[in-house]
C-alpha positions as CSV (number, residue, x, y, z in Angstrom):
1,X,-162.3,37.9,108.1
2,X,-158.7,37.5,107.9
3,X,-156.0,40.0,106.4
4,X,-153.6,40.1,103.4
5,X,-151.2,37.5,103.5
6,X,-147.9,38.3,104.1
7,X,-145.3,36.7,101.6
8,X,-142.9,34.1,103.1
9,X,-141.1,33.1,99.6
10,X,-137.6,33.0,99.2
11,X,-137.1,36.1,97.1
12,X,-139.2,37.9,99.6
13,X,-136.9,36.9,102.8
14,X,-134.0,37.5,100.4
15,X,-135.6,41.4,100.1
16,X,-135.9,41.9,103.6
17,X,-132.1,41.4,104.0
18,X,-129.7,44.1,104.4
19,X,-128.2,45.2,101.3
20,X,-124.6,44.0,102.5
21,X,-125.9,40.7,102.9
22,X,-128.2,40.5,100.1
23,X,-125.2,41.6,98.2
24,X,-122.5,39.1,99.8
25,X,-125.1,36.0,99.1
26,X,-125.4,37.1,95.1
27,X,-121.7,37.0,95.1
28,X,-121.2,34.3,96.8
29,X,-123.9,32.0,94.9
30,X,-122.9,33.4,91.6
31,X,-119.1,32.4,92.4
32,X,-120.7,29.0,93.5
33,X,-122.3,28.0,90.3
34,X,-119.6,29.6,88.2
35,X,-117.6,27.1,90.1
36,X,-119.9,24.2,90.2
37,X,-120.5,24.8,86.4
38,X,-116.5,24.3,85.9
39,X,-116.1,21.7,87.7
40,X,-118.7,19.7,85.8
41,X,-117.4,20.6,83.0
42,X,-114.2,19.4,84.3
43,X,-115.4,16.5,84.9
44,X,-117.5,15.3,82.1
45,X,-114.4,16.7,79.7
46,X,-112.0,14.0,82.0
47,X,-114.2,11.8,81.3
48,X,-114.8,12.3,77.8
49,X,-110.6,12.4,77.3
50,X,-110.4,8.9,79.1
51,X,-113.0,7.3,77.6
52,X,-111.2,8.4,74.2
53,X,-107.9,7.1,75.2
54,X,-109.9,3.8,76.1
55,X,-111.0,3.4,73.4
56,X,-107.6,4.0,71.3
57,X,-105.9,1.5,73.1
58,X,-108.7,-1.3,72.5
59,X,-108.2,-0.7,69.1
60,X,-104.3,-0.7,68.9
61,X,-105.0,-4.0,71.2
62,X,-104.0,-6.7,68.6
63,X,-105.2,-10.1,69.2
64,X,-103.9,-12.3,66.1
65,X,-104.3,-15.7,65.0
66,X,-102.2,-17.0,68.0
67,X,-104.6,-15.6,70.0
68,X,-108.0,-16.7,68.2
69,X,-106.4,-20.1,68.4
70,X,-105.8,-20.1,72.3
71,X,-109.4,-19.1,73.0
72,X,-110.5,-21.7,70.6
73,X,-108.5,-24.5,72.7
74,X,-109.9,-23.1,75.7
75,X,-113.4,-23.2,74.8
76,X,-115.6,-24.6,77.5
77,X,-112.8,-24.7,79.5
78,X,-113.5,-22.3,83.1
79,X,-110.6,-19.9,83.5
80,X,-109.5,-19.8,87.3
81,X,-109.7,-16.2,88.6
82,X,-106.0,-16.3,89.8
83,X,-105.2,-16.8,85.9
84,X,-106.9,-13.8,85.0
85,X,-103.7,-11.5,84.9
86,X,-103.8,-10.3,80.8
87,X,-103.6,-6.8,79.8
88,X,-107.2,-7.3,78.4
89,X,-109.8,-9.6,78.0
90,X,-109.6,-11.9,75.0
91,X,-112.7,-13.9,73.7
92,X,-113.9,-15.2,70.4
93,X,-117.2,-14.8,69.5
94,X,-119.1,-17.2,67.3
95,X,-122.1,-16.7,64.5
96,X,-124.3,-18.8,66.8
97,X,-123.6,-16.5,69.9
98,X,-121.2,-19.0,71.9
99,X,-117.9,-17.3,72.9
100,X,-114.6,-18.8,73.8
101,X,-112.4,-17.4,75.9
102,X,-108.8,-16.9,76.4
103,X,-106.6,-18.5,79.4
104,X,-105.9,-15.3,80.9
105,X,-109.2,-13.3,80.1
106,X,-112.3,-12.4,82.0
107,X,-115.2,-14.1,80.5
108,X,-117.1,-11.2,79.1
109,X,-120.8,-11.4,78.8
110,X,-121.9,-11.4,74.4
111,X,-123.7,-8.5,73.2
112,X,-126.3,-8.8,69.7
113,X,-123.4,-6.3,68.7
114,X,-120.7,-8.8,68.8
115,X,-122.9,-11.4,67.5
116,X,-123.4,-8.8,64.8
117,X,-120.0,-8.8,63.6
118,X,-119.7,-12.6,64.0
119,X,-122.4,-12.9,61.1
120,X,-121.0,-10.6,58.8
121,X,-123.5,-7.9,59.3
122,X,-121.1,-5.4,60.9
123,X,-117.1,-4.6,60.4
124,X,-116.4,-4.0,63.5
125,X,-118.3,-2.9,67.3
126,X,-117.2,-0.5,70.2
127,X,-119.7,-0.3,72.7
128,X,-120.3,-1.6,77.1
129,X,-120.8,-4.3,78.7
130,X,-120.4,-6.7,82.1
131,X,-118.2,-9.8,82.9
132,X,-119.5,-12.5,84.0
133,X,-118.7,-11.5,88.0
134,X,-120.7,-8.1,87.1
135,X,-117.6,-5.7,86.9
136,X,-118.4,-3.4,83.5
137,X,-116.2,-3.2,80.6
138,X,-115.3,-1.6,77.4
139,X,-115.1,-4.0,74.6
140,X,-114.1,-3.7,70.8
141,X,-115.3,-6.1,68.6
142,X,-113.4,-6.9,65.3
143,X,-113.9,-9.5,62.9
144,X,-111.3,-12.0,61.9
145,X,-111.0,-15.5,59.6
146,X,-112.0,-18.5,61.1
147,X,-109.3,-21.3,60.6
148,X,-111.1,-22.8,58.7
149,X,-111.1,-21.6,55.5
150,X,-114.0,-19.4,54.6
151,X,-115.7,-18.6,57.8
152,X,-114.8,-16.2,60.3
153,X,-115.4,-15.1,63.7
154,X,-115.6,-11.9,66.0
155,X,-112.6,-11.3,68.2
156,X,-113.9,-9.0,71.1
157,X,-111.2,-6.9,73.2
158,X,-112.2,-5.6,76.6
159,X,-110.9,-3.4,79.6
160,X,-112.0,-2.8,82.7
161,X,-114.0,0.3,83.0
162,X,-113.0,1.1,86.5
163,X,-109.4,2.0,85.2
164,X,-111.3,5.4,84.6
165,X,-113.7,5.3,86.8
166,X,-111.6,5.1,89.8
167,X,-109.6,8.4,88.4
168,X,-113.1,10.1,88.0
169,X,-113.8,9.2,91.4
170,X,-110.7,10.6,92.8
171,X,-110.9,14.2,90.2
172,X,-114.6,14.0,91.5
173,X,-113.6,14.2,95.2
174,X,-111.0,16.6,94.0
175,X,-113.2,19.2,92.1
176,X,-115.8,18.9,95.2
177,X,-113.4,20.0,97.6
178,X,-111.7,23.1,95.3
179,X,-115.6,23.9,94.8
180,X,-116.1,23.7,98.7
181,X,-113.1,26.1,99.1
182,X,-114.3,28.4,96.7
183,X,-117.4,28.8,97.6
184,X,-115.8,29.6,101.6
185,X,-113.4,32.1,99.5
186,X,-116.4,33.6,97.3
187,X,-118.2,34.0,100.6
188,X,-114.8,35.8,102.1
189,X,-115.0,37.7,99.0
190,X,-118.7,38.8,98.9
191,X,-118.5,40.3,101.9
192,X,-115.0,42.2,101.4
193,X,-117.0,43.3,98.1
194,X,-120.4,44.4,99.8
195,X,-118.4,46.1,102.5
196,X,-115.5,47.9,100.2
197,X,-118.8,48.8,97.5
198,X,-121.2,49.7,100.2
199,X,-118.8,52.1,102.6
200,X,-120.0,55.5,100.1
201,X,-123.5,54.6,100.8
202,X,-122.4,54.1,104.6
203,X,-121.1,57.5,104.4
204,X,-123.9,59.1,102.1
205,X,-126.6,57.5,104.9
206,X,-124.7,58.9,107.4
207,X,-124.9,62.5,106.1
208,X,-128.3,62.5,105.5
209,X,-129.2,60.7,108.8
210,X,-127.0,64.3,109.8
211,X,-129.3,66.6,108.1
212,X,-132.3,64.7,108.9
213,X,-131.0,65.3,112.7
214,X,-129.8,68.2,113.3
215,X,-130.9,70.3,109.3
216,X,-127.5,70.9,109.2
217,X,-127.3,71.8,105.1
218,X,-123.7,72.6,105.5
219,X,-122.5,69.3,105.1
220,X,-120.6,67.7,102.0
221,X,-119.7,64.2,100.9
222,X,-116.1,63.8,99.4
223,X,-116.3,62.5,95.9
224,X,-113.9,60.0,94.9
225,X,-114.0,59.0,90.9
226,X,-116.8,59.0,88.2
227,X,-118.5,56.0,89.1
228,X,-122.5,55.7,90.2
229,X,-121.8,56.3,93.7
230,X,-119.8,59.6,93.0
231,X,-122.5,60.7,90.9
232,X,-124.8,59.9,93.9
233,X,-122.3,61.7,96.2
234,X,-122.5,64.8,93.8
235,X,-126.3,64.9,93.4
236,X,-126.6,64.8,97.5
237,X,-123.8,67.9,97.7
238,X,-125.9,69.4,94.6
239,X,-129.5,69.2,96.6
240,X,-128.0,69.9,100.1
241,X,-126.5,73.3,98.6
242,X,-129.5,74.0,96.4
243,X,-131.9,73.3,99.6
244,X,-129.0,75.5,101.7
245,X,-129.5,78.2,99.2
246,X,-132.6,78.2,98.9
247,X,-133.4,78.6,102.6
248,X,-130.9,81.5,102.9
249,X,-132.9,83.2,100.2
250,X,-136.4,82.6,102.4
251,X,-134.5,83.4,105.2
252,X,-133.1,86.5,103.5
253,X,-137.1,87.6,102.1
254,X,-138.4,87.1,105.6
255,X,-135.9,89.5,106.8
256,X,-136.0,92.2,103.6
257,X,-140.0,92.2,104.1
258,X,-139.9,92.6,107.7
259,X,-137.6,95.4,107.3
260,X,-139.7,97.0,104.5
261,X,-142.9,96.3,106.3
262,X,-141.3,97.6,109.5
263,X,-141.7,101.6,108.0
264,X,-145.2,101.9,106.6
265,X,-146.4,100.2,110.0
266,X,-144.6,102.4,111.9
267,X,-146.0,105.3,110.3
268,X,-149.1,103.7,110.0
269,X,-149.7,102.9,113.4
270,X,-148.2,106.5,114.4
271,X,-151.1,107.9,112.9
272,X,-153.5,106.2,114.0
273,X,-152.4,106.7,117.5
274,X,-152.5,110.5,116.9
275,X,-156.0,109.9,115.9
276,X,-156.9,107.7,118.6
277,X,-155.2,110.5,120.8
278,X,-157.7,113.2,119.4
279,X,-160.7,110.8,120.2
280,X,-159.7,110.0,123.7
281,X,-158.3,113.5,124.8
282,X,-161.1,115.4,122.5
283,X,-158.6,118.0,121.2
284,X,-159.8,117.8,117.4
285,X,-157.0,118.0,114.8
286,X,-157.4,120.5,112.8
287,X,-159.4,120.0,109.4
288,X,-156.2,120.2,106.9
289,X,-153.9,118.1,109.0
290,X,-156.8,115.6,110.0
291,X,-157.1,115.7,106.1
292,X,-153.4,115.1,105.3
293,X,-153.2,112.4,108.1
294,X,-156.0,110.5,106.5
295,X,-154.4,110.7,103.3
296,X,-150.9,109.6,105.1
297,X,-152.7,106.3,106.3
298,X,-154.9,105.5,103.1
299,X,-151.2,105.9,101.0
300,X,-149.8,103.8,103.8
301,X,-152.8,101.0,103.5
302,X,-152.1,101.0,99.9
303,X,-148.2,100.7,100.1
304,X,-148.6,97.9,102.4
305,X,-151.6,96.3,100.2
306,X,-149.0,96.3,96.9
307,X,-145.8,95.2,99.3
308,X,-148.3,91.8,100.6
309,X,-149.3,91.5,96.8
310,X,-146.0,91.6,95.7
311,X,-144.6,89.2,98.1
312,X,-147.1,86.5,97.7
313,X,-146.0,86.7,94.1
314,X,-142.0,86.0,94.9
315,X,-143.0,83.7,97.4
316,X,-143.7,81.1,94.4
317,X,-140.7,78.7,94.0
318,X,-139.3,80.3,90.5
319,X,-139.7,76.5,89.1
320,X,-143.4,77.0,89.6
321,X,-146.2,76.6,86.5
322,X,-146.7,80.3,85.8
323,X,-150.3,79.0,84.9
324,X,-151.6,78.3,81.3
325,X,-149.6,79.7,78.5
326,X,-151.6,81.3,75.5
327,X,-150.8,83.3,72.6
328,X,-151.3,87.4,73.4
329,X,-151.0,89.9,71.5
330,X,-147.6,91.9,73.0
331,X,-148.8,95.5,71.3
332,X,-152.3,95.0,72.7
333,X,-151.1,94.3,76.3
334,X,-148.4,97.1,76.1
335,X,-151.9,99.7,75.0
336,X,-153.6,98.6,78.3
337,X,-150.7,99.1,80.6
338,X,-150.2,102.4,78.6
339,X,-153.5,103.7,79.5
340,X,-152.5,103.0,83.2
341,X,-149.4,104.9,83.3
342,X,-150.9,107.8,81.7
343,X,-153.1,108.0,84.4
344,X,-150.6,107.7,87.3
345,X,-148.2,110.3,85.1
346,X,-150.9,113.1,83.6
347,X,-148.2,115.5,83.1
348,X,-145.9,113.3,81.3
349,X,-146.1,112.8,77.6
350,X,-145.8,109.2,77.1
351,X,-145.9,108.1,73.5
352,X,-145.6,104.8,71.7
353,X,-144.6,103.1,68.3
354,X,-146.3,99.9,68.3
355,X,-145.5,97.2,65.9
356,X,-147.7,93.7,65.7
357,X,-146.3,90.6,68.0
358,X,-147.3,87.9,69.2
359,X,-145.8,85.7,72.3
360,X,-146.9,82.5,74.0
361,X,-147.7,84.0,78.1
362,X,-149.9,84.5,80.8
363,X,-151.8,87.6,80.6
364,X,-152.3,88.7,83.6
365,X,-148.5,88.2,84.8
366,X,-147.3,89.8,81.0
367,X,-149.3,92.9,81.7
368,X,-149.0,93.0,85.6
369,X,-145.0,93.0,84.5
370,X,-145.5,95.8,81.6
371,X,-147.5,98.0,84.5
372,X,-144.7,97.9,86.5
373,X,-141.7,98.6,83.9
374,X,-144.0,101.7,83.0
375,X,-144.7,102.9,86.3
376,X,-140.9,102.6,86.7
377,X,-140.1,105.0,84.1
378,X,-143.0,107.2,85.1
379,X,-141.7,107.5,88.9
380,X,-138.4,108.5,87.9
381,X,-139.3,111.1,84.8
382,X,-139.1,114.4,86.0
383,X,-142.5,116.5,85.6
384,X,-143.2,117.3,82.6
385,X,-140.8,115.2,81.1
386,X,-141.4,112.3,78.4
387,X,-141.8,108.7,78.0
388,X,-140.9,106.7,74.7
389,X,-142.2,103.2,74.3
390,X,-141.5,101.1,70.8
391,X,-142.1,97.6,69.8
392,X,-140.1,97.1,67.1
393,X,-141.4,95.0,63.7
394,X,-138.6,92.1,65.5
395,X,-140.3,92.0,68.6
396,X,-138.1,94.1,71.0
397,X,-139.8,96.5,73.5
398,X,-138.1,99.5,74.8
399,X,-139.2,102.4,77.5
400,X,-137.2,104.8,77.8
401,X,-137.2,107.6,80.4
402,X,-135.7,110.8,81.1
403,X,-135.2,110.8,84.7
404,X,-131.5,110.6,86.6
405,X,-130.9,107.5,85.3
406,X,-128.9,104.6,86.9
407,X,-125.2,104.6,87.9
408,X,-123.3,101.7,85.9
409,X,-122.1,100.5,89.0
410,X,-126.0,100.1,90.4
411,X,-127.1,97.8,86.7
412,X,-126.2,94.3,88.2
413,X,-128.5,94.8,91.2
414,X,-131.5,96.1,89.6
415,X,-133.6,92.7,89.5
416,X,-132.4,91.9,92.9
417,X,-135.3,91.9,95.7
418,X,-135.9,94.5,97.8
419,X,-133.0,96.4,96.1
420,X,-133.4,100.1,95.8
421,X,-131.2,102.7,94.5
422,X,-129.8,105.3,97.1
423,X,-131.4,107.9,95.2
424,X,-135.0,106.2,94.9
425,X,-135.2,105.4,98.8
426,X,-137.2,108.4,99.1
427,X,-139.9,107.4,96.9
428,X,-142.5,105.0,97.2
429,X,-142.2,101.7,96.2
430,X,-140.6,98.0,97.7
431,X,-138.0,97.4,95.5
432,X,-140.0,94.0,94.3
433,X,-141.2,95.2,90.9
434,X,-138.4,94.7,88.7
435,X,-137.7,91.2,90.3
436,X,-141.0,90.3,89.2
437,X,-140.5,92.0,86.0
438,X,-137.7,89.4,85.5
439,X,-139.3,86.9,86.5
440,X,-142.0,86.4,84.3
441,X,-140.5,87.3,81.8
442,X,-137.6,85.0,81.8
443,X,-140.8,82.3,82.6
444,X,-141.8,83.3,78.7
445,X,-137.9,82.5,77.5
446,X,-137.4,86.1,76.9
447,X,-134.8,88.3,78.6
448,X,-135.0,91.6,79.9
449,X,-132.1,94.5,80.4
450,X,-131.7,98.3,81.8
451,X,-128.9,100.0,80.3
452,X,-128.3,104.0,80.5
453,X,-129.5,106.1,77.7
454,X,-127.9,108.2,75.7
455,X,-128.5,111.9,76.8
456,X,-129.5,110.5,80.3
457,X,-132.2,108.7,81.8
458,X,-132.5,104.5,81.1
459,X,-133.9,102.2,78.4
460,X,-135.6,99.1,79.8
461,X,-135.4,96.4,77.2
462,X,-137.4,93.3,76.6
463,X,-137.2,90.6,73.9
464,X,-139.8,87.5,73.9
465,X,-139.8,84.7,71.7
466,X,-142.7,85.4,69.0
467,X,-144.0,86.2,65.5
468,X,-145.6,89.4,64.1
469,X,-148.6,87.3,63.1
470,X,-150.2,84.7,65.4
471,X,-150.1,80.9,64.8
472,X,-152.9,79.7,62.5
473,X,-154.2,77.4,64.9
474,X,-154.8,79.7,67.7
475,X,-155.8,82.8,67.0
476,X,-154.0,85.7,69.4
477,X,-155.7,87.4,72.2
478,X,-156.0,90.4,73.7
């Protein structure tokens, strides 16, 4: 059993060219039947012109009475080549097909044409035809009176046809060798063209061979105009810098968790060495600090359980499907993460003004996001303090808090990861919940804001695109 056949065609050996060469040959053969194509048309518009100017000169060709009669007293008679020395030939034609011919003419062979006009049944003829020794001629055929009166005759007129052909020959030989030359130039000039076009791409394959070699993202192509190759040039710079970026933000998370990992492990494993310790050395801890060490560790299991949870969340490329979108009811989900907060904050009062609004999300990441913008607000509220959450009937939600609040100077790096607040580094947390915060909700098209509150503490703000009633066709959720 055999395998696929390879193709061997023309077009196929032409693809497997480089692209300088596949370019120079489509240059060079388009110049070469751009120039063969001219110089046919050259040629055939010579010959047309000559032919014309053949023509016009067998009809301003007179050949009078004089004439008629000569050929008529040399009829019969053979006419010695050396004789032959006229301008044109000269014959008469007669009705019954005989010709005579002049002294000093070329005995021209009688066409049905010229017989034609001899009868009467045509004015006058212009058409080809041979001499007797074979050489072809132009003839024009006229009638004119007979001598005798009431009859006439058909004079015919003809000149050699190699008069023109001889100067087609020589324009032929002419426009061959100009073609010849210009296909050598267009040659010349494909490859000047494929090299001068291609030297970008030379340059663009060389910087990506680079990266591909040594990952070197640092690189940049110089840009030179607005053509396709400097918009190639710019979308290379534009990926190498995105892909750069990018992996200094991975790089940048692998070294912001490993630093925020590094302290719960620490204490984590601390403790459980002092345990361990107990076991081995059989010096029992004492009930209330074994109790608060056990509490130290299940907090620190819990910290590091949210941090993982919170990292495999960022470590989707924000470009990522946030999964299925469906229409939830935003006053419904804020009552569920409400009923959360109120258990981690017993002594806060936490009210809410809710008002009907629907948005187009993913439940899980809307609520996870509310949970955390709560929790928030209930970390920092001092005990015994208060929480006010409103949705109002235009679809904007607000929590505000009474805690310190944040410095103006602090408000740009809020959503940033791992980014805490010099005053918060004592309390638990990562740092990672207001960057997912933003995150999903910028996935919905709705934007999100902390700004200070008046009489202290801050106002988280979210707006996402939605209605106060849910879309007819899919009833909201929630």
């Amino acid at each position: 059993m055999t395998g696929p056949t390879r193709p061997t065609g023309p077009l196929h050996r032409l693809r497997t060219l480089p692209l300088r060469s596949r370019l120079a040959l489509l240059v060079a053969t388009a110049v070469a039947v751009a120039v063969a194509v001219a110089a046919v048309a050259c040629w055939l518009l010579t010959r047309t012109q000559l032919e014309s100017e053949l023509d016009n000169s067998l009809r301003n060709t007179s050949a009078g009475q004089s004439a008629v009669q000569d050929a008529l007293s040399n009829c019969g008679a053979p006419t010695s080549p050396e004789n032959r020395t006229g301008f044109a030939y000269v014959q008469v034609v007669l009705s019954d097909g005989s010709r005579c011919v002049s002294p000093f003419s070329e005995p021209v062979k009688v066409q049905p044409q010229d017989v034609a006009v001899a009868t009467g049944t045509l004015h006058q003829s212009l058409h080809n035809s041979v001499t007797d020794s074979g050489a072809k001629v132009r003839v024009f055929t006229k009638a004119t009176p007979y001598p005798r009166p009431g009859t006439q005759v058909a004079v015919t007129v003809s000149r050699p046809l190699a008069e023109i052909d001889a100067s087609l020959n020589r324009l032929a030989l002419l426009l061959t060798a100009v073609a010849g030359v210009g296909v050598l130039g267009a040659g010349v000039a494909g490859l000047w063209v494929a090299r001068s076009g291609l030297r970008p791409v030379d340059g663009l394959t060389r910087a990506v061979e680079h990266v591909a070699r040594t990952e070197d993202l640092a690189i940049r192509i110089p840009v030179e105009g607005e053509d396709e190759i400097a918009r190639l040039s710019r979308s290379f710079n534009s990926m190498t810098a995105a892909l750069a970026s990018s992996r200094d933000r991975q790089s940048q998370l692998i070294a912001d968790a490993g630093h925020e990992l590094r302290t719960p492990l620490t204490s984590l494993r601390t403790n459980i060495e002092l345990l361990a310790r107990s076991e081995e050395t059989g010096r029992a801890i004492p009930p209330d600090d074994r109790k608060a060490l056990m509490a130290s560790v299940k907090a620190q299991m819990t910290e590091l359980a949210a941090l993982i949870g919170d990292l495999q969340e960022l470590s989707r490329p924000d470009a990522a499907d946030p999964g299925p979108l469906q229409v939830v009811a935003l006053h419904n989900v804020v009552e569920n993460a409400l009923e959360r907060a109120r258990l981690r904050g017993p002594d806060l009062t936490i009210s809410a003004e809710l008002s009907p609004w629907y948005v187009r999300a993913e439940p899980a990441a809307l609520e996870r996001a509310l949970v955390n913008v709560l929790d928030n607000a209930v970390k920092f509220s001092p005990s015994g303090g208060s929480v006010e959450v409103s949705l109002s009937p235009s679809g904007e939600l607000t929590v505000r808090d009474h805690g310190p609040g944040i410095p103006a100077d602090e408000l740009p790096y809020v959503f940033e990861r791992f980014w805490r607040s010099p005053s918060a580094r004592a309390l638990p947390g990562s740092g990672l919940g207001l960057s997912i915060v933003a995150r999903t909700v910028h996935q919905t098209g709705g934007e999100i804001a902390l700004r200070q509150a008046a009489g202290g503490g801050t106002v988280a703000a979210i707006r996402i695109p939605g209605a106060p009633t849910p879309p007819p066709e899919t009833p909201g959720t929630g």
